[in-house]
N, C-alpha and C positions, 0 to 999 in steps of 0.2 A: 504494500500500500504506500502511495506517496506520501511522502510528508508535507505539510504543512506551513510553508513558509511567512510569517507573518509580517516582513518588509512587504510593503508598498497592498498589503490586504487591505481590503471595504468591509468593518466590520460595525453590525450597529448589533448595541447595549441598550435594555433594558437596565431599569433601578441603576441609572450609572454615576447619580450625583453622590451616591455614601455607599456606606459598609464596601461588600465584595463588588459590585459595580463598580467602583471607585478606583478600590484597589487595581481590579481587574483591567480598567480603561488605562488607566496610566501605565501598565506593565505593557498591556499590547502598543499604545503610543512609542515609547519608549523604543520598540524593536520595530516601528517605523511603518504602522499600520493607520490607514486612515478610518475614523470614528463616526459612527453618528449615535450621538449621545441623548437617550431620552429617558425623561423623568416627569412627573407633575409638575415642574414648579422651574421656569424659565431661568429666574434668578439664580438658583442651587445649578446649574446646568452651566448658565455664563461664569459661576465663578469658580465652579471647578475646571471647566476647560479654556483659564483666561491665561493660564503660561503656556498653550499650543496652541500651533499656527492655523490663522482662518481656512487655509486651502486646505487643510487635513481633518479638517473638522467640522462637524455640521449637528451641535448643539441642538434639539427640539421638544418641545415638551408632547407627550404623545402618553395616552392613556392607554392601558394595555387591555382595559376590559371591554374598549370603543375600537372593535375591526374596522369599521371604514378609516375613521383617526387613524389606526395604526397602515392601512395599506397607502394612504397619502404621505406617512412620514419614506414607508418604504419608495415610492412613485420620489420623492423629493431626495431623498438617498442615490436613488439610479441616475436622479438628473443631473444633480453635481458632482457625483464621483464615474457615474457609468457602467456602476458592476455593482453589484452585491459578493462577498465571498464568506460572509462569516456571520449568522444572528448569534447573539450568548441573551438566551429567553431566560434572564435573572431576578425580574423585577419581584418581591415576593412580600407578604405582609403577615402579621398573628394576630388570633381576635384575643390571644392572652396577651394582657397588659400588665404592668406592675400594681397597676389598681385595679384590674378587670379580669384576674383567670378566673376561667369559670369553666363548668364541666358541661356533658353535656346535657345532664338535670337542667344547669342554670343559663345557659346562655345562649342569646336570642336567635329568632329564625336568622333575623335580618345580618348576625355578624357570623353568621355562620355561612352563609349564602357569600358573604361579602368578602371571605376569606377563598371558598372554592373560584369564585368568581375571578380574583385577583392570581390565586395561585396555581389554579389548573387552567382555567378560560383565556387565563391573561398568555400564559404558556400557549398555547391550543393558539390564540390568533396571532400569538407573533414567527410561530411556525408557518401557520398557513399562508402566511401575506408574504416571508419572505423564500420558501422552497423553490418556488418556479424559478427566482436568479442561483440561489445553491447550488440546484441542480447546474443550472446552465455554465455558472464559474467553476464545476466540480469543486465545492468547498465545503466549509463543515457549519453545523450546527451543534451548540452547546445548551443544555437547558438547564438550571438548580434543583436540585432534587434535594436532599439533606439525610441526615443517620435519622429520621423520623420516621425516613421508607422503610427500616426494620427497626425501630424500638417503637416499646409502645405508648400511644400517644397521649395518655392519659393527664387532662387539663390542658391541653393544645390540639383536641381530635383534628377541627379543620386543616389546621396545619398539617396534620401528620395523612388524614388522607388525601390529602391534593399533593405532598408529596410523593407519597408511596403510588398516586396515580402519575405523576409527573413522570416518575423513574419506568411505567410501564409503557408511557407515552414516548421515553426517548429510545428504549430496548428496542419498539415495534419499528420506531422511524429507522433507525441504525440498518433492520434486517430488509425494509422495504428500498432503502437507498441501496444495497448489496450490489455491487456492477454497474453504477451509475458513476463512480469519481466523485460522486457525493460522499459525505459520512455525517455520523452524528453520535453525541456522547452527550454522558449526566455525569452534572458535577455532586459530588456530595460531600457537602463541609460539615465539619464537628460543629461542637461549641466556637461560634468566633463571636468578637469580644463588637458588636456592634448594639445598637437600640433595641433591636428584636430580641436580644436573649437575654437582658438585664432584668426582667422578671423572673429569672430563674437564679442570677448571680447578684440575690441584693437587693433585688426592686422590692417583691414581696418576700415577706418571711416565712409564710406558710409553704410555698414554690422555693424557693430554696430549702426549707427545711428536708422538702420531698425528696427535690436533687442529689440532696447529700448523702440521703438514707440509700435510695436506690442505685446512683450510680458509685464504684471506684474512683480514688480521687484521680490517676490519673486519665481516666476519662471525664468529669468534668472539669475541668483547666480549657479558659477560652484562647485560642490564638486570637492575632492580629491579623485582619483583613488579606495583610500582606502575604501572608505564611498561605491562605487560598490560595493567590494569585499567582503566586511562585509556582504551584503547582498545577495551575491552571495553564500557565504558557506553556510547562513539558508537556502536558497533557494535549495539548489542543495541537502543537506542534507535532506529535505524533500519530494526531486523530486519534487517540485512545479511548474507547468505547466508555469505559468508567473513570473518574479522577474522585479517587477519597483522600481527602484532607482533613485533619492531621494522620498518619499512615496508621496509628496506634489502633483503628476505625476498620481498616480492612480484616483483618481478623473475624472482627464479628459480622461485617457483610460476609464472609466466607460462608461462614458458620452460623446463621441467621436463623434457621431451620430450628437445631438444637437452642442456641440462643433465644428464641422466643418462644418455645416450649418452656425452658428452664422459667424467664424470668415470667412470664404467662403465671405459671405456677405459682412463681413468692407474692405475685400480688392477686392472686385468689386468697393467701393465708395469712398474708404479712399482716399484723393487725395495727401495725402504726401507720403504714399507707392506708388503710382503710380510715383512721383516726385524720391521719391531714388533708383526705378529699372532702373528709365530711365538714373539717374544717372551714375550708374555700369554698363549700356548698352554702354552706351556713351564712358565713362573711357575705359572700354574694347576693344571698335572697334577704339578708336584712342593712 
């Protein structure tokens, strides 16, 4: 399989003004690949891509859950760069907050809709609107999937199944693109240290308390944005079908099977996790 040169690629990022977006834009920048950078919010987009050059860059605000918006950013993409070679469908959100985990007893139709929406739909139309140039550049597609795809997701359901759908969404595309010069791979990050996972490391106390009981310490330990992204350029440079970051994480993708059998099990009996959902059941409805 060819490899993947990332000088002088057309590559557009979702969620690319913070966390792994961020990181991730600047590493591809860096090795001399042209951007088009979308987020909600114009301002967070000008000021993260205001120390790279206008011709390499094409900043837009583009909602991921609006397909027409998004096939107009892509149409706006082809017109000033000419090519499409690379989507990274990143952009991704949780309806657990530091002040809102909630389970699925407690929380609402609407945030739970709003999380599938963002993090499977938003996936789903940033694929669809960009494949037909993919294919045609033979280039690759990247999509965030997370360790949520095999732990279980319990006080972050939507999250965890719009990832574990994410990761079945990027396996099918990978095997459909087969002979095309096309490819496609899931990235799946640990713990990394951005807004999204701070209700786990801090924000609430009853979410962390869980964290700590359930997982080994050195599996929860968040990296830095960076430590993704690093492993995002080997990864995407080789077309590598899966990228797990931090490595400590592949293991238990391995072993997934056993692994959630096992831990399935401690939290049918564990009776202190049953103690801190009921906790954050509680907190929640009053």
């Amino acid at each position: 399989m060819a490899s993947f040169n990332l000088k002088g690629k057309t590559i557009l990022i979702t969620g690319a003004s913070g966390g792994i977006g961020k990181a991730v834009a600047d590493a591809f920048y860096t090795r001399g690949a042209n951007l088009v950078l979308t987020d909600l919010y114009q301002d967070a987009l000008n000021s993260m891509s205001s120390s790279m050059k206008n011709e390499r860059v094409l900043p837009i605000v583009m909602d991921v859950k609006n397909m027409p918006e998004t096939k107009t950013v892509v149409d706006k993409a082809i017109s000033k760069f000419g090519k499409l070679d690379m989507a990274f469908a990143n952009a991704g959100i949780s309806a657990s907050t530091s002040s809102n985990p909630a389970t699925l007893l407690t929380i609402s139709e609407d945030d739970f809709a709003k999380v599938i929406n963002v993090d499977l739909f938003g996936v789903w139309y940033t694929i669809k609107a960009c494949l037909p140039h993919i294919i045609e550049s033979k280039g690759h597609i990247l999509i965030t999937s997370s360790i949520y795809a095999f732990c279980n997701g319990m006080v972050n359901a939507p999250y965890a199944v719009s990832k574990a759908a994410v990761e079945m969404l990027g396996r099918t595309l990978r095997a459909e693109l087969a002979g095309t010069g096309a490819t496609a791979g899931v990235l799946f990050p640990g713990w990394v240290a951005t807004p999204i996972a701070e209700v786990a490391f801090g924000g609430n106390d009853m979410v962390t308390a869980l964290l700590k009981h359930g997982f080994p310490r050195p599996l929860r330990k968040p990296v830095k944005p960076e430590v993704i992204a690093k492993a995002v350029v080997a990864g995407v440079e080789s077309r590598r079908a899966r990228i797990i970051s931090p490595k400590r994480w592949a293991p238990i993708s391995m072993f997934r099977g056993i692994f959630n059998m096992a831990t399935d099990r401690i939290a049918d009996s564990d009776k202190y996790i049953h103690k801190m959902i009921r906790l954050i059941e509680n907190d929640k409805q009053h």
